[in-house]
N, C-alpha and C positions, 0 to 999 in steps of 0.2 A: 397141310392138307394134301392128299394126292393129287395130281395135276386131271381135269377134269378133259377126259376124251371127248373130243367133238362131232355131234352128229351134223357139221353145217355141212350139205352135198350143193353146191354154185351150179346153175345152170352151165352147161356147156360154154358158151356164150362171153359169160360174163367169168370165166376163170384167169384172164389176164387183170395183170393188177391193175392197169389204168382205167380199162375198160370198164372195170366193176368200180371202180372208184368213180369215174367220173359221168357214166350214166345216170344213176340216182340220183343224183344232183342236178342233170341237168334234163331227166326226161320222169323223173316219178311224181305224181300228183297226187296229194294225199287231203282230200275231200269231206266236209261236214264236222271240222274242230270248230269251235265258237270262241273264242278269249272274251274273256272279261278283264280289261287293263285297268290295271290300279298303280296308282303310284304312292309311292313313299317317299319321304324326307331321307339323309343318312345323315350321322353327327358329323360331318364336315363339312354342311352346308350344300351335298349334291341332293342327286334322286337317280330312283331306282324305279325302271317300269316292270313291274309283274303281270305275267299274263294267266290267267287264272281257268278253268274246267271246272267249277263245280260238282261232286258227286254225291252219292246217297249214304256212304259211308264214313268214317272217320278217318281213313288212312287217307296219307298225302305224298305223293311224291314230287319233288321238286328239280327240275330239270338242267344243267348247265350246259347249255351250246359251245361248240369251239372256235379258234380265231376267226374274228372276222363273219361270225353268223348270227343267228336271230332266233327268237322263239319261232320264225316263219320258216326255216328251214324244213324243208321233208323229212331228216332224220328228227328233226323235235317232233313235228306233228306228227307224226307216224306212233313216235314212243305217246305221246300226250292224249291221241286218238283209240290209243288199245288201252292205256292204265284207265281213260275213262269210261270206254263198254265194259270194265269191269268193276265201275261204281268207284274207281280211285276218285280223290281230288287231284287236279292236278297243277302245279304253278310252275311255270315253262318261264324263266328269271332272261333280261337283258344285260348283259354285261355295258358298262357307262357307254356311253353312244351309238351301239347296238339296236337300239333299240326303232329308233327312226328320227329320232333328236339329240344333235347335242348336246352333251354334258355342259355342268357347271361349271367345272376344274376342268383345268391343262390336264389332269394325270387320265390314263385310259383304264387296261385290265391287263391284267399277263397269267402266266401260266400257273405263280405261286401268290396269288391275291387273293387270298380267303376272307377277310374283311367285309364285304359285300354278302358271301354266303352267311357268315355267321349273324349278322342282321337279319338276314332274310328268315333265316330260322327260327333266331329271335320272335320274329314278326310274330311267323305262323303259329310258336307254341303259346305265347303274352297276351296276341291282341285276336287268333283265330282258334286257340285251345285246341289245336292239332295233337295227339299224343301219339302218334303210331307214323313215323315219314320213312322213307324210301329216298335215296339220291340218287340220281342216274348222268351220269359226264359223259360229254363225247370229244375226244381228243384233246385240248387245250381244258374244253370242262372237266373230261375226265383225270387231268393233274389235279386240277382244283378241289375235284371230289375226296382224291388222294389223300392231299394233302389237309384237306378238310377234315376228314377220319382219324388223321393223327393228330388231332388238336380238339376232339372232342372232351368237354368238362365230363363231370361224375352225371352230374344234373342231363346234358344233354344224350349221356346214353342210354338212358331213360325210354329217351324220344326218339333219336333217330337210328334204326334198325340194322340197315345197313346200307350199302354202296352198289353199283355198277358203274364199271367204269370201260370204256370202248375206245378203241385207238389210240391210245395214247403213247407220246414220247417219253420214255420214261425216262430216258439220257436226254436233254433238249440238247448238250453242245453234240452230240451224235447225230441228233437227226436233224439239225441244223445242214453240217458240213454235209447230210446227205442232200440238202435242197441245192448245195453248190455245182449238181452234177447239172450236166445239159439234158438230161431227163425230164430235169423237173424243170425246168425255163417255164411251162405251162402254169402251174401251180405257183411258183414263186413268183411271177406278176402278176398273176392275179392278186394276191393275196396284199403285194407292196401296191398296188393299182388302189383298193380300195383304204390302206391305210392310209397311203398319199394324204385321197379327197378327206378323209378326216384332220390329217393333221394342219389343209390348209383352211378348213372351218373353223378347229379350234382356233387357231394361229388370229385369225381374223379376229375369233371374240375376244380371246385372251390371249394379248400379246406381250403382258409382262412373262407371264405363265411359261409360253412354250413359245418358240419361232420357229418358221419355216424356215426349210436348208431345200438345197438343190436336190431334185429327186434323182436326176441322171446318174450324180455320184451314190447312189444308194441301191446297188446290183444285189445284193444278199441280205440276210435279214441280221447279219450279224452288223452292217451298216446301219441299220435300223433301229440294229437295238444298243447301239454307240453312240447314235446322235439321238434317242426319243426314250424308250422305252427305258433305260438304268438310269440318265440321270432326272426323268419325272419319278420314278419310282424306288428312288433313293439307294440304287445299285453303283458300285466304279464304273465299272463298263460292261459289255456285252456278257463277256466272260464270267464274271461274276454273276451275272442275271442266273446264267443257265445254271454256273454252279450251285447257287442257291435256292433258287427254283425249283428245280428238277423232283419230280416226282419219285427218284430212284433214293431223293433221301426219305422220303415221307415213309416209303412203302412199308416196310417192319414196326411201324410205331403204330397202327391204322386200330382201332379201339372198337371196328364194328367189321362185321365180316364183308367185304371187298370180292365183289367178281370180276375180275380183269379179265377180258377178250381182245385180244391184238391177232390178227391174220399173219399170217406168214409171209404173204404176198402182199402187205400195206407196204405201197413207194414211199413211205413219210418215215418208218421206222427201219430198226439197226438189229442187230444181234442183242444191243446193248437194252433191247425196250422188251425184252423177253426172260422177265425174273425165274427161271424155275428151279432155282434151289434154292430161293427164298420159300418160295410158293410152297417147296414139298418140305421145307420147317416150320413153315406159319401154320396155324390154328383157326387164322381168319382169312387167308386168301388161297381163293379160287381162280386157279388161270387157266385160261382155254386158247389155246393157238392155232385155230382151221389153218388148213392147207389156202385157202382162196377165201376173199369177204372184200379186199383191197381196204382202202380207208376209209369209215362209215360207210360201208357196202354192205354186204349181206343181203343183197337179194334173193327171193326162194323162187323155185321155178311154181309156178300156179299159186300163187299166194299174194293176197296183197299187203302181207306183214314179212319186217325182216325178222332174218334168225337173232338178233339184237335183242329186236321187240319182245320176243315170245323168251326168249333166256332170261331177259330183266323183270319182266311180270313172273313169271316162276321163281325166280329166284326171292321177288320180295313177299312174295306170299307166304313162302313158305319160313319166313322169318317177321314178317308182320302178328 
């Protein structure tokens, strides 16, 4: 497909990348979502909380948040608040401890764990008679969505329509080694800060499972993902995680048409997270690169919807 020119125009303001990045996050309020949580069982003995939007229609789109976030994030309620003024359903999913409780199992989520989603789907077509869904990732969700796409059976293309996907690493050992700069010291504890507090919850309940190691010695996430993250989720080591993960292998296999939007200006991403001569071979993906959006950013000057929002709803409509 041709690469899709962008009409995203960033407030004056917010054209730096951190600024746009990390405002939304910490000053946007997005007001009047309702969830209806439910949970479900998984064949492994965990559970999965869904948070649900009922609408009047029969499309559904269902939501994956990125590391370390929740259905309660502003980028979810934002997307979950506009697909439902438009009569979507909507199920805004928690990744295992995300949610507000932890998990059953030692193991967590990463960037290449479809297993959770493909239940979830499951759910909604078996036990909710959804025929019509939409998927929408953001950053860490948006691999998952990726890599989702390229793992759809005959049966579920049936059903699910297509993808959006926003922010994402499409190299993870790229944008890894990018969180090593003293840029991002901001972002990279926060992010190890709250996986810490989970890893020493788990550790408590399930201590044959997983144990707690010193966090001081744990500066990068490639530490992280050495001592937690490859060997609960049955990777050698870091390196391996990312190689196999990485949404840069999923991208060409993707079975339902795929809108990718990465900013130019997102601190989290590489040269390497910018497919566009895949994109101008593929049939099914759509990439858009703004000049300015930073990571999950996109804010519009006089709008209380990002450019995200309004690109994802158009996008699945016109393929619902």
């Amino acid at each position: 497909m041709p690469l899709v020119k962008s009409l995203y125009q960033a407030p004056l303001l917010l054209r730096n990348a951190h600024v746009s990045t990390i405002m939304p996050s910490l000053c946007r309020k997005v007001n009047g979502v309702r969830y209806h949580r439910e949970r479900i069982d998984t064949p492994d003995g965990d559970f999965l909380d869904l948070d649900w939007c009922h609408g009047a229609s029969k499309n559904l789109v269902i939501i994956t948040h990125g590391l370390e976030g929740s259905s309660k994030r502003p980028y979810v309620l934002g997307m979950a608040k506009y697909f439902h003024a438009h009569d979507w359903n909507v199920l805004a999913w928690n990744c295992r401890s995300c949610g507000g409780e932890i998990n059953r199992k030692g193991r967590f989520y990463h960037h290449g764990e479809t297993e959770d989603l493909h239940e979830i789907v499951r759910y909604a077509v078996n036990k909710k008679s959804f025929q019509n869904i939409a998927l929408v990732g953001f950053s860490m969700g948006g691999s998952i969505t990726i890599k989702f796409l390229s793992e759809l059976t005959m049966e579920q293309q049936q059903v699910v329509k297509c993808g959006v996907a926003a922010s994402v690493p499409i190299d993870l050992a790229d944008s890894v080694k990018e969180f090593r700069k003293r840029s991002m010291v901001f972002y990279r504890d926060k992010f190890l800060r709250r996986l810490e507090k989970k890893v020493k919850s788990k550790a408590q309940l399930y201590p044959e499972e997983i144990k707690y190691k010193d966090f001081s010695k744990i500066k990068y996430f490639s530490d992280f993902d050495n001592a937690y993250t490859a060997p609960l989720h049955g990777f050698d080591d870091a390196n391996d995680f990312y190689e196999k993960a990485s949404a840069k292998n999923f991208l060409s296999q993707v079975k339902a048409p795929l809108y990718l939007i990465n900013a130019l200006n997102d601190p989290f991403l590489t040269p390497a997270c910018y497919p566009y001569e895949l994109a101008e071979r593929s049939e099914l993906i759509y990439l858009e690169t703004p000049r300015h959006g930073g990571h999950v950013g996109f804010l519009q000057r006089n709008s209380e919807l990002t450019y995200i929002e309004e690109k994802a709803l158009e996008f699945a409509l016109n393929r619902s």
